[in-house]
N, CA, C and O of each residue as an XYZ file, in Angstrom:
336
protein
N     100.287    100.968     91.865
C      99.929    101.704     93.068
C      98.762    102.643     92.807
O      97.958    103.031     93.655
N      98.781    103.000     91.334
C      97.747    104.075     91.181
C      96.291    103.673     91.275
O      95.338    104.412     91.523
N      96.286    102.288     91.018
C      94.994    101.430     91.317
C      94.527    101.187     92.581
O      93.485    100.591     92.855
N      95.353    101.682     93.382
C      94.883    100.850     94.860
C      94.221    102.466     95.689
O      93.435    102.520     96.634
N      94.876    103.650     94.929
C      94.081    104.497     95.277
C      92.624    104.994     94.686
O      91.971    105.895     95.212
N      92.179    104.200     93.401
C      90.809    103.895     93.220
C      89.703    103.264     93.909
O      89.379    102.085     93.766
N      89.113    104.153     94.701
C      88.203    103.384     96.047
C      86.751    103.437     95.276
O      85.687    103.427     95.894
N      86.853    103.495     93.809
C      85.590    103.467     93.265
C      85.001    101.809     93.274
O      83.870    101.343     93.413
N      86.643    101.052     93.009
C      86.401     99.719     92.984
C      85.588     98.682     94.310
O      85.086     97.565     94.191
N      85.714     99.603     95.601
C      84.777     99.302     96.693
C      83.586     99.557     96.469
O      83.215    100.462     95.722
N      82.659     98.596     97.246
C      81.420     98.560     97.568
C      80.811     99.898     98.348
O      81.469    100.612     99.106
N      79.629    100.053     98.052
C      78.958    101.202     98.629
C      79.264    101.250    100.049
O      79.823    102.182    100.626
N      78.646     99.632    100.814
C      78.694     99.936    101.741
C      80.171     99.986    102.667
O      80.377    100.350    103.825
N      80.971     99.514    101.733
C      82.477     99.633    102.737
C      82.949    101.121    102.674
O      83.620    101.509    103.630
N      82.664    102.058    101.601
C      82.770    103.153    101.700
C      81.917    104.150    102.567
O      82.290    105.311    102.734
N      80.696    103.625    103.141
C      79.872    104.200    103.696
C      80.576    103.907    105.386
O      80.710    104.790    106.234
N      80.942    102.491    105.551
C      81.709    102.067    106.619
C      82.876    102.882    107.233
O      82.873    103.131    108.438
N      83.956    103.336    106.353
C      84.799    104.123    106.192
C      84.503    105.289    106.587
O      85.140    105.759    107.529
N      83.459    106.046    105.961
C      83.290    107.351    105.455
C      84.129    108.134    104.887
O      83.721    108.645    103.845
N      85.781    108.559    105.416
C      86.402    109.426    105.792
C      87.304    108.602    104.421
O      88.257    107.903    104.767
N      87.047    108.681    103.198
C      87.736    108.379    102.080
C      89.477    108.139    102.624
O      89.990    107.041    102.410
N      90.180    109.098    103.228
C      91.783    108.681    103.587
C      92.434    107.529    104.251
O      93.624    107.220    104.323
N      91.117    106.840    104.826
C      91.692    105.950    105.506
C      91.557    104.677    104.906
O      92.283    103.716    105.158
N      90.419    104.689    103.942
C      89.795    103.063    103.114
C      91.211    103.290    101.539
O      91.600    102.301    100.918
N      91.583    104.342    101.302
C      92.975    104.542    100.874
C      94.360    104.112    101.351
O      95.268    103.578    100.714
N      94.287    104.519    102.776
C      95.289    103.890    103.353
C      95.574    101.944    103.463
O      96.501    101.134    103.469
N      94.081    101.995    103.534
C      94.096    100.299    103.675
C      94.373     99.796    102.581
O      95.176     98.880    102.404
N      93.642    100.435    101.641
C      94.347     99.780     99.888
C      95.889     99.918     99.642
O      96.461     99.016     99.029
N      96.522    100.906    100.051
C      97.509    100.776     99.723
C      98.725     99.786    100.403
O      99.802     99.322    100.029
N      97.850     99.752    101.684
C      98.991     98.785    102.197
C      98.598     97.115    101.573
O      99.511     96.308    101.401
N      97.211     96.773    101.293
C      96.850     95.342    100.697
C      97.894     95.496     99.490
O      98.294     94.383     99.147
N      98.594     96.798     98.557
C      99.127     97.089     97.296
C     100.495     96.402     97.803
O     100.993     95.668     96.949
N     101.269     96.498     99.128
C     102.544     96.343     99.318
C     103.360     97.525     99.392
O     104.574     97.625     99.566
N     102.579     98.298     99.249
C     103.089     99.806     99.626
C     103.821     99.780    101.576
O     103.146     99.636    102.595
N     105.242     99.959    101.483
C     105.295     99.859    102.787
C     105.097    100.690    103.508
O     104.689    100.372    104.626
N     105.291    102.061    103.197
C     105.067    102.974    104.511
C     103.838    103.941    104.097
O     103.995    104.547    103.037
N     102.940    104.102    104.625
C     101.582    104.674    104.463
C     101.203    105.807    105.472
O     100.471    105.487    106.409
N     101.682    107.255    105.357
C     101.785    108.221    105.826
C     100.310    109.139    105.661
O     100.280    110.058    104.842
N      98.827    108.735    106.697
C      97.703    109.326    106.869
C      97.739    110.718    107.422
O      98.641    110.991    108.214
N      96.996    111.485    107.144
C      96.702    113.090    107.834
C      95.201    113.057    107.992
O      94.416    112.455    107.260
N      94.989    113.602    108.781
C      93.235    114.225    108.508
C      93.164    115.323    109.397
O      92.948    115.315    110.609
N      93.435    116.545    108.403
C      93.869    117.466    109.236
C      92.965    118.447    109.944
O      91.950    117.981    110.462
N      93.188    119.691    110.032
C      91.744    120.479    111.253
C      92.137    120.382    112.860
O      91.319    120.883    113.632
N      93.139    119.872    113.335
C      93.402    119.268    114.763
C      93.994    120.423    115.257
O      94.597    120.038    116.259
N      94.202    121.848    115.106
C      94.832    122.988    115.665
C      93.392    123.641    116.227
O      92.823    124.626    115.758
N      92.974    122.845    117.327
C      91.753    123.504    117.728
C      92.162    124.526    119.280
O      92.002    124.150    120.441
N      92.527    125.417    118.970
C      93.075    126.790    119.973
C      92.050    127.809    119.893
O      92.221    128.772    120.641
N      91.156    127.813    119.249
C      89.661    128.065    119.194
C      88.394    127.307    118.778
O      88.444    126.685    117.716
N      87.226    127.290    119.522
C      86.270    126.534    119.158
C      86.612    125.161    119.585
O      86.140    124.368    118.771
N      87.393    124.432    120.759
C      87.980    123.568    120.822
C      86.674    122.604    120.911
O      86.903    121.728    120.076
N      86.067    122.474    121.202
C      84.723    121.672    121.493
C      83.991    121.470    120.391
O      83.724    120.333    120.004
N      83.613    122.496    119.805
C      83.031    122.552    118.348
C      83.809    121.882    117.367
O      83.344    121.080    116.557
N      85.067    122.239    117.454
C      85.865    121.314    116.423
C      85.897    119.858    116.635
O      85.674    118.988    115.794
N      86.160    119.734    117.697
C      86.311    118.426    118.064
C      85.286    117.695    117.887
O      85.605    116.572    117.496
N      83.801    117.902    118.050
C      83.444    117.122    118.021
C      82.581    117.351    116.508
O      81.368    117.152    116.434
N      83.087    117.621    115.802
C      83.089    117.269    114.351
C      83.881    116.325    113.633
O      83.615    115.458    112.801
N      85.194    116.827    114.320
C      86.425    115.966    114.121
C      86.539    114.394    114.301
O      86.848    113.543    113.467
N      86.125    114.233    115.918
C      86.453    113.193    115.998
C      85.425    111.642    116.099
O      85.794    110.506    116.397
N      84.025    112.158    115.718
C      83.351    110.770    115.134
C      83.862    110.426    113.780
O      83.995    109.270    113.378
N      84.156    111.563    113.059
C      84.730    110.623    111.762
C      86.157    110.618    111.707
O      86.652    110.708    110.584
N      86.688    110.558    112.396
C      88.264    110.160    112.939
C      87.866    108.592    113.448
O      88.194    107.647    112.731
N      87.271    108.405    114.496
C      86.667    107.527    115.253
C      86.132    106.334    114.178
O      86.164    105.159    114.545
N      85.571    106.744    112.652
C      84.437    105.656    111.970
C      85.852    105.229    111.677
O      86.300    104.161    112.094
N      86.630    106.183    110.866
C      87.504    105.655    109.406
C      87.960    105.037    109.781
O      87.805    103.905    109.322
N      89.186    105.276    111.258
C      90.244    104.494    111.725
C      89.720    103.052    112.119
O      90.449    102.098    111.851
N      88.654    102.862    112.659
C      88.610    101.522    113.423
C      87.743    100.953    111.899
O      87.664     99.725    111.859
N      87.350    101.410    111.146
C      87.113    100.777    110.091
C      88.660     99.931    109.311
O      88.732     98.756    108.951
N      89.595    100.846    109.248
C      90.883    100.318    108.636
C      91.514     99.423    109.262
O      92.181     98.588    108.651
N      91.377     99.439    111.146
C      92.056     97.993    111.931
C      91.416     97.048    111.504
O      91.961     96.009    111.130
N      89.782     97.298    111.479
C      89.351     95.890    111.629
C      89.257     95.570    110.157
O      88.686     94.497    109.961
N      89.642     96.175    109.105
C      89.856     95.453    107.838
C      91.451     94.797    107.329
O      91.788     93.972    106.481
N      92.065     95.500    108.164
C      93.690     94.947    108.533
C      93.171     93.450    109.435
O      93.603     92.335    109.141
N      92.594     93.599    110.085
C      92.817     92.519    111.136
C      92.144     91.498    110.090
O      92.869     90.541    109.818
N      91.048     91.522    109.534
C      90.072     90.598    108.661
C      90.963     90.489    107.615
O      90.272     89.716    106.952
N      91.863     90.635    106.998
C      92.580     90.330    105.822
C      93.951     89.688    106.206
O      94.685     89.090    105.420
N      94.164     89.881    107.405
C      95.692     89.179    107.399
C      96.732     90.247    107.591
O      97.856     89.820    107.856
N      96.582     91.584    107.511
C      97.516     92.479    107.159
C      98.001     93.298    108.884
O      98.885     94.128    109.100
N      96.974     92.619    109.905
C      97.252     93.697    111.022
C      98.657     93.249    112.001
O      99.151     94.123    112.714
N      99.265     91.835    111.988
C     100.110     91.533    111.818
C     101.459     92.116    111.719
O     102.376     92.333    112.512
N     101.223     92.316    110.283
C     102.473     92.690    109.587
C     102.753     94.360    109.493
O     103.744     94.878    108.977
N     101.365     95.217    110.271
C     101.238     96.620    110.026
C     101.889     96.884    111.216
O     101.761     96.117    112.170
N     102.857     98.291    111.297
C     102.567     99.216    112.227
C     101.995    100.447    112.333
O     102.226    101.395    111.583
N     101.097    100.438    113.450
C      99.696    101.409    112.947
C     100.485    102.018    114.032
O     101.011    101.372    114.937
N     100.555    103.712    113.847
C     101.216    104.583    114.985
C     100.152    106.050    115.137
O     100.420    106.925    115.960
């Protein structure tokens, strides 16, 4: 398992794809057989600056995640995932 959180073994550009390192993690670990894969990306208590935060927040919320479906979906794994 400790290997699958080595994202050195990815390509530049799938990490560049990603950006947001937690989520190209998440995908390794589930290709590992790891069954339950518990993501955070935290900062989301925006009760000030709600606008400002947000929209820092959520383009790279926006890259990582749809980077990890569509590498679930391209491998076979989106299937068998439940993404919540």
């Amino acid at each position: 398992t400790y290997t699958a959180l080595d994202i050195s073994k990815e390509t530049e550009e799938t990490r560049k794809r990603y950006g947001h390192e937690h989520f190209l993690r998440a995908r390794r670990l589930v290709e590992a057989g790891v069954q339950c894969v518990a993501l955070e990306v935290g900062g989301w208590d925006t009760h000030d600056n709600n606008f400002g935060n947000l929209k820092n927040l959520m383009p790279a919320t926006d890259r990582g995640f749809s980077a990890l479906i569509q590498d679930l979906v391209d491998r076979g794994l989106y299937d068998q995932t439940l993404v919540i």
